[in-house]
ZATI-335623 format. One line per 10 residues: number of its first residue (from 1); their letters; for each residue x, y, z of N, C-alpha, C, O, CB. Coordinates in steps of 0.2 Angstrom, whole numbers, plus 5000, padded with zeros to 4 digits. Glycine has a CB too. Layout:
NUM	a	X Y Z X Y Z X Y Z X Y Z X Y Z | ...
This chain:
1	xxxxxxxxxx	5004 4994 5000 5000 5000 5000 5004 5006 5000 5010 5006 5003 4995 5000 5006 | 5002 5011 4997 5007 5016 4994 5003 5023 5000 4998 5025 4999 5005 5017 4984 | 5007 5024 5004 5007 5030 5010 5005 5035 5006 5009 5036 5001 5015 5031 5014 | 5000 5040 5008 4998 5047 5005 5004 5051 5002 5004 5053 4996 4994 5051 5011 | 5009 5053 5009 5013 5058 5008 5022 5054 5003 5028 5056 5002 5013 5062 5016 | 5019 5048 5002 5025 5047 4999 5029 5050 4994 5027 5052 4989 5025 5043 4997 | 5035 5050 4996 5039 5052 4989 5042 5051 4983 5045 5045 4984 5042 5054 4990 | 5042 5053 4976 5043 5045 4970 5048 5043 4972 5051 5046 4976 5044 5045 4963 | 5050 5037 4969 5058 5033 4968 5063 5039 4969 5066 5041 4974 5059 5030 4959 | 5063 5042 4963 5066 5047 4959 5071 5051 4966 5077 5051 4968 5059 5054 4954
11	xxxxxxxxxx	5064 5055 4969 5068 5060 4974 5072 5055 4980 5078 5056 4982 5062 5066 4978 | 5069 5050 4982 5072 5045 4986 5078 5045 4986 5083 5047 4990 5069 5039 4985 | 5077 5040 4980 5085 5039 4975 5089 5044 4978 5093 5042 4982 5085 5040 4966 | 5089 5049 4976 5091 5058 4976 5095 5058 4982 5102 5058 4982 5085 5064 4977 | 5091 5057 4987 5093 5060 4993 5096 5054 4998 5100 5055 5003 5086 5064 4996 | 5095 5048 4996 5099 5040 5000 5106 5041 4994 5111 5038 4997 5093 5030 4999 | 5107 5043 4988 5115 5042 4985 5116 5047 4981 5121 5047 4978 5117 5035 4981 | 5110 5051 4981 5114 5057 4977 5114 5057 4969 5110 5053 4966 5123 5056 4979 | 5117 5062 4964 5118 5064 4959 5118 5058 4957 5121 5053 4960 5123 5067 4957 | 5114 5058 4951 5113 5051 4946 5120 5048 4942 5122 5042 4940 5107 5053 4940
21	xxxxxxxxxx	5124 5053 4942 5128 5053 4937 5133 5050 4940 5137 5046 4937 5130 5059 4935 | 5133 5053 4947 5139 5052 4951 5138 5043 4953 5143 5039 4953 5139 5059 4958 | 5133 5042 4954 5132 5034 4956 5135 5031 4953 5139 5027 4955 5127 5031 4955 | 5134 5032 4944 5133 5027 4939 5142 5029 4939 5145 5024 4937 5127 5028 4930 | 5146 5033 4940 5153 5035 4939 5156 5032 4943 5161 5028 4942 5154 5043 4939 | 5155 5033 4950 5157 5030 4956 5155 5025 4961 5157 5023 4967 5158 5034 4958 | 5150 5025 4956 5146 5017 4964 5142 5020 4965 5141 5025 4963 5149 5015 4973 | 5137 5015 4972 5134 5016 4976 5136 5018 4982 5142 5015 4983 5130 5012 4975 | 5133 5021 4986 5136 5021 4995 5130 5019 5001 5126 5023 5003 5137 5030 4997 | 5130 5013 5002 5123 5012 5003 5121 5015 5010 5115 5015 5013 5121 5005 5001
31	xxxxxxxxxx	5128 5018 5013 5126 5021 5019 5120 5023 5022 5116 5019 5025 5130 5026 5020 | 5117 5030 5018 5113 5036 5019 5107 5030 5017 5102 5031 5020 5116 5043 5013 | 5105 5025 5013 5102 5019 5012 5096 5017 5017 5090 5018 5017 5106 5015 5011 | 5104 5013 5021 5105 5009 5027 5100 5015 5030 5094 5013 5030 5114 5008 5030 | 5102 5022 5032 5099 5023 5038 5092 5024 5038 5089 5025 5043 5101 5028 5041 | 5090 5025 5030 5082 5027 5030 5079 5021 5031 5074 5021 5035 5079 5029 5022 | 5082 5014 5028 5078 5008 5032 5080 5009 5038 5078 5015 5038 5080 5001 5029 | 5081 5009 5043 5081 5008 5047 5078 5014 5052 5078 5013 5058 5087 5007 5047 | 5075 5019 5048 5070 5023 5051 5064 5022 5050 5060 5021 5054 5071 5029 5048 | 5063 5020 5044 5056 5018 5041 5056 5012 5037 5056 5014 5031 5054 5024 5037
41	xxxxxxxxxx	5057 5007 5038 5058 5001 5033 5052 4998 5028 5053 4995 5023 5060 4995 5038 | 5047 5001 5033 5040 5000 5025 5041 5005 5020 5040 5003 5014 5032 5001 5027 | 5042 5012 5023 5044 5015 5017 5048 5013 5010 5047 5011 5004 5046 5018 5019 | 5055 5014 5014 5059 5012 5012 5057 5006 5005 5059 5006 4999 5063 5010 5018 | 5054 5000 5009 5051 4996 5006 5047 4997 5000 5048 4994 4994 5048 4993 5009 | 5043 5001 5000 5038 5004 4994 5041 5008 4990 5039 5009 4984 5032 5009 4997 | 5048 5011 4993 5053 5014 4988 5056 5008 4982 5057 5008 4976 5060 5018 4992 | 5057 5004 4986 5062 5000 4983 5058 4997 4977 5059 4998 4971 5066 4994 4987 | 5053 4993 4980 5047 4989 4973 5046 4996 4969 5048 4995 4963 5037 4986 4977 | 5044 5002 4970 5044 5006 4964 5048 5006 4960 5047 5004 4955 5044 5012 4965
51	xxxxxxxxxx	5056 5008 4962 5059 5008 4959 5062 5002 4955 5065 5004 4950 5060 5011 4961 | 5061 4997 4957 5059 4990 4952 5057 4988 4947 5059 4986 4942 5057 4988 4954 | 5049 4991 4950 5045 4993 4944 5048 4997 4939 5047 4996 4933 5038 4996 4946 | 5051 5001 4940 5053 5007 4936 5057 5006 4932 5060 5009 4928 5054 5013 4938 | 5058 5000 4933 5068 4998 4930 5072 4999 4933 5077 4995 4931 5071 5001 4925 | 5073 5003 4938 5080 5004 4940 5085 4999 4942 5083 4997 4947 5080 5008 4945 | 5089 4996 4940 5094 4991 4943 5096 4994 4948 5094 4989 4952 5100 4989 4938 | 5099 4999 4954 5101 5000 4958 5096 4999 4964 5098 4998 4969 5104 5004 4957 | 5089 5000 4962 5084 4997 4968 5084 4989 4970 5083 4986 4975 5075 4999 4965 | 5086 4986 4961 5086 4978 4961 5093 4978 4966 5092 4975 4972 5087 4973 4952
61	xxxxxxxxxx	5100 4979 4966 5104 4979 4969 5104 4981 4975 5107 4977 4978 5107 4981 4968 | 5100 4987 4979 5101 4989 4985 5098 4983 4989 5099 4983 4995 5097 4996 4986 | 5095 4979 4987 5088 4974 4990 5095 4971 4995 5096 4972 5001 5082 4966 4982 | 5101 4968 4990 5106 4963 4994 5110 4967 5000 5111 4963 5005 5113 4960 4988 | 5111 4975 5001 5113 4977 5005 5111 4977 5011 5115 4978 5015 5113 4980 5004 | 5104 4976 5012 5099 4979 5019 5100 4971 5023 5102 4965 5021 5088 4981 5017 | 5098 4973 5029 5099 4969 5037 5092 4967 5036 5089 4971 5039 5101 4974 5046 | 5088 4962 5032 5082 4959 5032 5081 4955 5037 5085 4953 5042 5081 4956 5025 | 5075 4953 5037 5071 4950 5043 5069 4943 5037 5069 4945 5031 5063 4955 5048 | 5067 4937 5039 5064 4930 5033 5058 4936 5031 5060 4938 5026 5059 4919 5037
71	xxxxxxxxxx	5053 4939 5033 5048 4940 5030 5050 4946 5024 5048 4947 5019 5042 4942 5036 | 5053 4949 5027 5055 4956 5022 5059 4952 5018 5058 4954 5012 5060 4964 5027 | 5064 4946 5018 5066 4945 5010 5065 4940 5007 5068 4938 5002 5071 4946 5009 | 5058 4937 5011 5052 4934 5006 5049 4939 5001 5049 4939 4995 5046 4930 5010 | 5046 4943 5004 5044 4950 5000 5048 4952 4993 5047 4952 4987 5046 4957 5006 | 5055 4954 4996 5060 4956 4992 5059 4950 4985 5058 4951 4979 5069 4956 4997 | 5060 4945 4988 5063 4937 4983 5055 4939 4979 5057 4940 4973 5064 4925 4989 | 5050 4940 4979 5045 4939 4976 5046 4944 4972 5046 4943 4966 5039 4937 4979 | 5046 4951 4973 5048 4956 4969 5051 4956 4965 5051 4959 4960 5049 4960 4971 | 5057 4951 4966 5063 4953 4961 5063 4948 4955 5065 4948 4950 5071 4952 4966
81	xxxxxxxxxx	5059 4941 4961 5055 4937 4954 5052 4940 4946 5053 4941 4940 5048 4933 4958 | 5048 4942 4950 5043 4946 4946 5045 4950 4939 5044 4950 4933 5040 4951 4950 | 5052 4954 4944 5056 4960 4939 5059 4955 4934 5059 4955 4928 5063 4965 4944 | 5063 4950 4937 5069 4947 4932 5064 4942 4926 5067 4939 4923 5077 4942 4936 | 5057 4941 4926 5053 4935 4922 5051 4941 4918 5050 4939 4913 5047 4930 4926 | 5050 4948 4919 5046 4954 4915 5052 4956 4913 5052 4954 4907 5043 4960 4919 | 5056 4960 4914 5061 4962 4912 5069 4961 4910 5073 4959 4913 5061 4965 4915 | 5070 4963 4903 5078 4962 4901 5082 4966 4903 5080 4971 4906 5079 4962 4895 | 5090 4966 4903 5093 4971 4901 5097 4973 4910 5098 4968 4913 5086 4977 4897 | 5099 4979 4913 5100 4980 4919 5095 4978 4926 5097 4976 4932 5100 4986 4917
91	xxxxxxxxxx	5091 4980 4925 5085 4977 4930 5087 4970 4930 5091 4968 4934 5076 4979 4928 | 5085 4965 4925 5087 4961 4926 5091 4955 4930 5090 4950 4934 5086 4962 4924 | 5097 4957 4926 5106 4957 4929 5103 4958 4936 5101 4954 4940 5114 4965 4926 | 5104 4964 4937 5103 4967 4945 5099 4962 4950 5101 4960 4955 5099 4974 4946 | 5093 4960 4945 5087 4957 4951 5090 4950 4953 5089 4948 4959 5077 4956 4948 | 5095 4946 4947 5095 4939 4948 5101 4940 4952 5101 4936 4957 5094 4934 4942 | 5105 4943 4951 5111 4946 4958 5109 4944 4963 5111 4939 4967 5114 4954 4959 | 5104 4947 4964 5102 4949 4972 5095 4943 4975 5092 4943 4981 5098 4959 4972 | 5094 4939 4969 5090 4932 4971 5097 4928 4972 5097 4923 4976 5085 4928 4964 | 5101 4928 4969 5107 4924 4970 5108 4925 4975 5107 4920 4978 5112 4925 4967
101	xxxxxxxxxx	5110 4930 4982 5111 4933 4987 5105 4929 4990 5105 4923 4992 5112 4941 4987 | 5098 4934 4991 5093 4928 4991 5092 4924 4996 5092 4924 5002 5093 4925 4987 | 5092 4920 4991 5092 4914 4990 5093 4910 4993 5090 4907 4997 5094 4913 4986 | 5100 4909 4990 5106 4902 4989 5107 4900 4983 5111 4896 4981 5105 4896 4993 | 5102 4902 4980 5100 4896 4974 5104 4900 4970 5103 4906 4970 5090 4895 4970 | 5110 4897 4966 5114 4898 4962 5112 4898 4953 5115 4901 4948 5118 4894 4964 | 5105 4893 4954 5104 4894 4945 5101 4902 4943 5101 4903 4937 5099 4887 4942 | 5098 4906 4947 5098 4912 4947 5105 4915 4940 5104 4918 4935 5099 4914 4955 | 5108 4914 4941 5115 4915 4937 5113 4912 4930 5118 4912 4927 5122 4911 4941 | 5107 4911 4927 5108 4907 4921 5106 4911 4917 5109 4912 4912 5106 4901 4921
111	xxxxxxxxxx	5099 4916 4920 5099 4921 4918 5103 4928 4918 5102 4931 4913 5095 4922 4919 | 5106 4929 4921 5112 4932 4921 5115 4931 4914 5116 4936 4910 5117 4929 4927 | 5117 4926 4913 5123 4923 4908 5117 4925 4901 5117 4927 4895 5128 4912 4911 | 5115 4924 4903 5109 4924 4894 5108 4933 4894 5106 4936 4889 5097 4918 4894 | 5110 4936 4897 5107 4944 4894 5117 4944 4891 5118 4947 4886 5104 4953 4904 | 5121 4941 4893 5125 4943 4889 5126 4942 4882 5131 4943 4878 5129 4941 4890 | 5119 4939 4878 5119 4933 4872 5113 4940 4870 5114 4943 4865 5117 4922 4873 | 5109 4941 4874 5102 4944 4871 5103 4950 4873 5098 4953 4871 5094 4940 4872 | 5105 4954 4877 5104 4960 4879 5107 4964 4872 5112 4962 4869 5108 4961 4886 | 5103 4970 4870 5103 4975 4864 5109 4978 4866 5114 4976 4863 5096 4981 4863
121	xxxxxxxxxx	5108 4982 4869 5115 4987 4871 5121 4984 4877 5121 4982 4883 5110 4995 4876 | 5125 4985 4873 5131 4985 4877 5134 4987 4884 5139 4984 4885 5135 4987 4874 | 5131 4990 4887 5131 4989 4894 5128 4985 4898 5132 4982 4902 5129 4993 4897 | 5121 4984 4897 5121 4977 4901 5124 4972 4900 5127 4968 4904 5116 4974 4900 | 5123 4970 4893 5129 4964 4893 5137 4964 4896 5140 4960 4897 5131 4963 4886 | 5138 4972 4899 5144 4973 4902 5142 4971 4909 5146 4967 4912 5147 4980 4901 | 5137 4973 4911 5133 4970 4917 5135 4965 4918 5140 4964 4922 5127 4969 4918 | 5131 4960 4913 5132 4953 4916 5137 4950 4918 5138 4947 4923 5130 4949 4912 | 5142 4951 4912 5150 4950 4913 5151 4951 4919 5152 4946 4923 5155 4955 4909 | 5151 4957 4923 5153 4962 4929 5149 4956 4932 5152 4952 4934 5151 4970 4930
131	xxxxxxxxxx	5142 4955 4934 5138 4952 4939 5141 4945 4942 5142 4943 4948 5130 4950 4936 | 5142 4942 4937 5144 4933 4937 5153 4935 4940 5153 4931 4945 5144 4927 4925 | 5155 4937 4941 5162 4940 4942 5162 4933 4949 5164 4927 4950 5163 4951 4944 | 5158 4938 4955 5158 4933 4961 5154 4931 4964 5152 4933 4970 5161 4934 4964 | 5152 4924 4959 5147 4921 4959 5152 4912 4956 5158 4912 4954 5141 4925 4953 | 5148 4905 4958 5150 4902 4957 5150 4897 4948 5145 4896 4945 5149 4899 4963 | 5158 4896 4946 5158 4896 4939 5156 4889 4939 5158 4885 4943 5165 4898 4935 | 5152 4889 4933 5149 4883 4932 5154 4880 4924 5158 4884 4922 5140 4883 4931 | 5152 4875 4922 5153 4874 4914 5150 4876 4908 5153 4876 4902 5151 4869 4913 | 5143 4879 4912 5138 4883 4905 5140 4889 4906 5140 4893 4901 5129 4882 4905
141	xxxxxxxxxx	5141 4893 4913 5144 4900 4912 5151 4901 4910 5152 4905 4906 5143 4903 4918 | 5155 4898 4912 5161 4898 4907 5160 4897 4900 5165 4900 4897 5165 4894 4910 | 5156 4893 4894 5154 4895 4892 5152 4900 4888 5155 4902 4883 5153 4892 4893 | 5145 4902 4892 5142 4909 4890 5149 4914 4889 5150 4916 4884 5137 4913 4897 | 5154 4916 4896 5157 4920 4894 5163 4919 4889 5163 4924 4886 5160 4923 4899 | 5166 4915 4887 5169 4912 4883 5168 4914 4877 5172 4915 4873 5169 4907 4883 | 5159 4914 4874 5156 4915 4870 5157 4924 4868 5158 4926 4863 5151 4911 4871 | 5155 4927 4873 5157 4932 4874 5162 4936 4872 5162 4941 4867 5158 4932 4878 | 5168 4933 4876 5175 4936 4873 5178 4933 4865 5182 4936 4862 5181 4933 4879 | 5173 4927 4864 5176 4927 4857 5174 4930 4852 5178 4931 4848 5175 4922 4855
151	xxxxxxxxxx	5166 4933 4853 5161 4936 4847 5158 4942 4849 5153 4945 4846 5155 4930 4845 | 5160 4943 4856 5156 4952 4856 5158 4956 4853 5164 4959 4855 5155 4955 4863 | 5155 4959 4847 5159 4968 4845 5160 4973 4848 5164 4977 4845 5157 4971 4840 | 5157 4973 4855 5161 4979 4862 5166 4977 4866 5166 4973 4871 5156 4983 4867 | 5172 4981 4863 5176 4979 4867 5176 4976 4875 5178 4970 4876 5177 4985 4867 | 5175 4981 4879 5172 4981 4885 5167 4975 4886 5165 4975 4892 5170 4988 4886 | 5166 4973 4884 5160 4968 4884 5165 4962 4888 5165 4960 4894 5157 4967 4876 | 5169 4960 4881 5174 4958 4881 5180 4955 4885 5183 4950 4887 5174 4961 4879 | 5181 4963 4885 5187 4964 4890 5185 4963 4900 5190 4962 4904 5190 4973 4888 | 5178 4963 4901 5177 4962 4906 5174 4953 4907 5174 4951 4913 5173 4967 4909
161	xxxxxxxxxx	5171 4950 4903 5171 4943 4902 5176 4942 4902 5177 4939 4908 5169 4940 4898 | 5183 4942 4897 5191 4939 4902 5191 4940 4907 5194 4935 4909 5196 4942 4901 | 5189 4944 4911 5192 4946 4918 5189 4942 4922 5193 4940 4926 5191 4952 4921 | 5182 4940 4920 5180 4937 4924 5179 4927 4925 5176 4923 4929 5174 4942 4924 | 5184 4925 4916 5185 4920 4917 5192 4919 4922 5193 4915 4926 5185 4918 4911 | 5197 4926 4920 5203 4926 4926 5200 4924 4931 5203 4919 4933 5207 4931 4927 | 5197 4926 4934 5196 4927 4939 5192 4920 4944 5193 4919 4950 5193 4934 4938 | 5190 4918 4941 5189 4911 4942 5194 4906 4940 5193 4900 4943 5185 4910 4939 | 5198 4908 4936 5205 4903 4936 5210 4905 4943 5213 4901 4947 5210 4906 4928 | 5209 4910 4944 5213 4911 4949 5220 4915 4948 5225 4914 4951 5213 4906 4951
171	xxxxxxxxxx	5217 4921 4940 5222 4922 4939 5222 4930 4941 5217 4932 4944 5224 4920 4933 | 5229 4935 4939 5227 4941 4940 5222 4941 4936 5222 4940 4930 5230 4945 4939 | 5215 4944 4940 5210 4947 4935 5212 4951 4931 5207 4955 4931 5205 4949 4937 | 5215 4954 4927 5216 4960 4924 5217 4957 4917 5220 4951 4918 5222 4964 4927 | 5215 4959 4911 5218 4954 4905 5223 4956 4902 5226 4953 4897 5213 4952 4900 | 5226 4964 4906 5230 4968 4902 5238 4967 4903 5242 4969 4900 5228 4975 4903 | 5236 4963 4912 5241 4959 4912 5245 4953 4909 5250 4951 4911 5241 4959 4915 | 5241 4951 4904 5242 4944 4902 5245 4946 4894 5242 4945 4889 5233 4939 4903 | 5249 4948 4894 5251 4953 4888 5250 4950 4880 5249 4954 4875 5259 4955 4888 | 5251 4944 4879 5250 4939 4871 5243 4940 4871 5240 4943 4867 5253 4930 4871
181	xxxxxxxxxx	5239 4938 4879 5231 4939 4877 5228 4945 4874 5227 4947 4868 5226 4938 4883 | 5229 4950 4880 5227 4957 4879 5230 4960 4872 5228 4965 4870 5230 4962 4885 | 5234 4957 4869 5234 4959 4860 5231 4957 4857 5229 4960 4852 5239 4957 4857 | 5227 4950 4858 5224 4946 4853 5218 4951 4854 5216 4955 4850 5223 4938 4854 | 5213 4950 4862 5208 4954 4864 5205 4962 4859 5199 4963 4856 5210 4955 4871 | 5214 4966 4860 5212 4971 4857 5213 4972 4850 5213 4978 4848 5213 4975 4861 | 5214 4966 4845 5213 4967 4838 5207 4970 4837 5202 4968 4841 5212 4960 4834 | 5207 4974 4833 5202 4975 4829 5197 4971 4824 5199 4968 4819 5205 4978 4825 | 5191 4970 4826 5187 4966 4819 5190 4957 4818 5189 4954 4813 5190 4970 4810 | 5193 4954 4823 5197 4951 4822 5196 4944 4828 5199 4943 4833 5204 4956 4821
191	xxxxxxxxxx	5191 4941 4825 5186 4937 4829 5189 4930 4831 5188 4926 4835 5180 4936 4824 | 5194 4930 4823 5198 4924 4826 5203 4921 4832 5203 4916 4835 5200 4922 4822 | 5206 4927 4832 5213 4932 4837 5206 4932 4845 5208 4928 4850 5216 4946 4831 | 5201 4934 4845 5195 4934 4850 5194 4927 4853 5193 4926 4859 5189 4937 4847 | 5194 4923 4848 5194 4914 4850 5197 4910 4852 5196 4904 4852 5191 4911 4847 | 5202 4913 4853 5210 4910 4854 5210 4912 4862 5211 4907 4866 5217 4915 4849 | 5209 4919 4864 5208 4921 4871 5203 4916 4872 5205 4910 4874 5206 4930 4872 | 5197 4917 4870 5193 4914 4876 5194 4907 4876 5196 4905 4882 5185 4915 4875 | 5195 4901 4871 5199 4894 4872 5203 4895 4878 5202 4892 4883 5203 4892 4866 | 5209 4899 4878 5214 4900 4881 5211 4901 4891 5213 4899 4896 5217 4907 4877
201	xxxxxxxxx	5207 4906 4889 5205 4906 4895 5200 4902 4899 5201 4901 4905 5204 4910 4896 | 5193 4899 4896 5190 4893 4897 5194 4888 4900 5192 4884 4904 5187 4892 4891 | 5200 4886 4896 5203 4880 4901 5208 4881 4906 5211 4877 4910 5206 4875 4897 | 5207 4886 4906 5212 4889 4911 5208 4889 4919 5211 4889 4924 5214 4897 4908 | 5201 4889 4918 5195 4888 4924 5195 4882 4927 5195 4877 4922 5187 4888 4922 | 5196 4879 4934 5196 4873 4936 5190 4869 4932 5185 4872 4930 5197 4873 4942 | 5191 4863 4933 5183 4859 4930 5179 4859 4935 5181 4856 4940 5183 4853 4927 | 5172 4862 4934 5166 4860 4938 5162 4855 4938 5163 4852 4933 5163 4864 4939 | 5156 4853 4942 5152 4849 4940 5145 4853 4939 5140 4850 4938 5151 4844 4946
């Protein structure tokens, strides 16, 4: 139920982290967050599902931050359900993150790995890359990103699926340190030089079950 004097997402947003700009440039802080739930936590709550509804991936994200009670993140888990079966793209990424958190339930992550294959715009798919980072690597997500680093035309797309198969190898995550790769990676147009990295780094992941 939506409180008479509520305020939208929008200003919420505003005033718990500030300049929009500055978020998407520097993070979230979920400090100033933290204390509004903890002042008003139904609110709080009616903020977050709005802005859900609205798309925002950082409402899907703030959800994993807060000191929940079982009832408040049964609430949350059904909201976020909702979001990631409706929505592609950032919300998405965000909501199944934070079912993963959730949860427990790890196959959460499978959608994850498929906005890197179907997501339109290159940022979400940078998302996803970024989301699965530290999370546990399976056979089909290494896969997905593999597939990634071999055939995405943004860079960055790219260059952060490497990282995040390093990073499950257990290597420096960085791929810029890996100097023969990070040449191939940043060819130009040059898809085959791209599939050499991701073979390269796919076996480089211990084997899972």
């Amino acid at each position: 139920m939506t409180g008479a004097s509520d305020p939208t997402w929008a200003s919420y947003r505003q005033e718990a982290f500030g300049d929009p700009y500055l978020v998407w440039h520097d993070g979230p802080d979920f400090a100033v967050f933290q204390q509004n739930w903890e002042r008003d936590p139904e609110l709080a709550t009616r903020m977050l599902v709005a802005g859900i509804a609205e798309g925002d991936a950082l409402a899907a994200e703030t959800v994993r931050e807060l000191r929940l009670t079982p009832a408040q993140r049964s609430h949350f888990v059904a909201t976020l359900l909702a979001s990631s079966m409706l929505q592609h793209g950032g919300v998405r990424i965000a909501a199944l993150r934070s079912l993963v958190e959730l949860t427990g339930d790890p196959s959460h992550a499978t959608g994850i790995a498929e906005e890197l294959h179907i997501a339109a715009h290159w940022g979400d798919r940078l998302d996803a890359a970024l989301a699965l980072r530290d999370l546990a690597a399976t056979p089909a997500l290494v896969t997905d990103l593999a597939t990634a680093v071999a055939g995405d035309p943004e860079y960055l797309v790219r260059y952060h699926a490497a990282n995040t198969l390093l990073h499950w190898a257990g290597l420096p995550a960085e791929i810029e340190s890996h100097d023969d790769l990070f040449a191939l990676l940043t060819a130009d147009e040059s898809p085959e030089k791209w599939a050499r990295v991701a073979a390269d780094l796919a076996a480089r992941v211990p084997a899972t079950s």
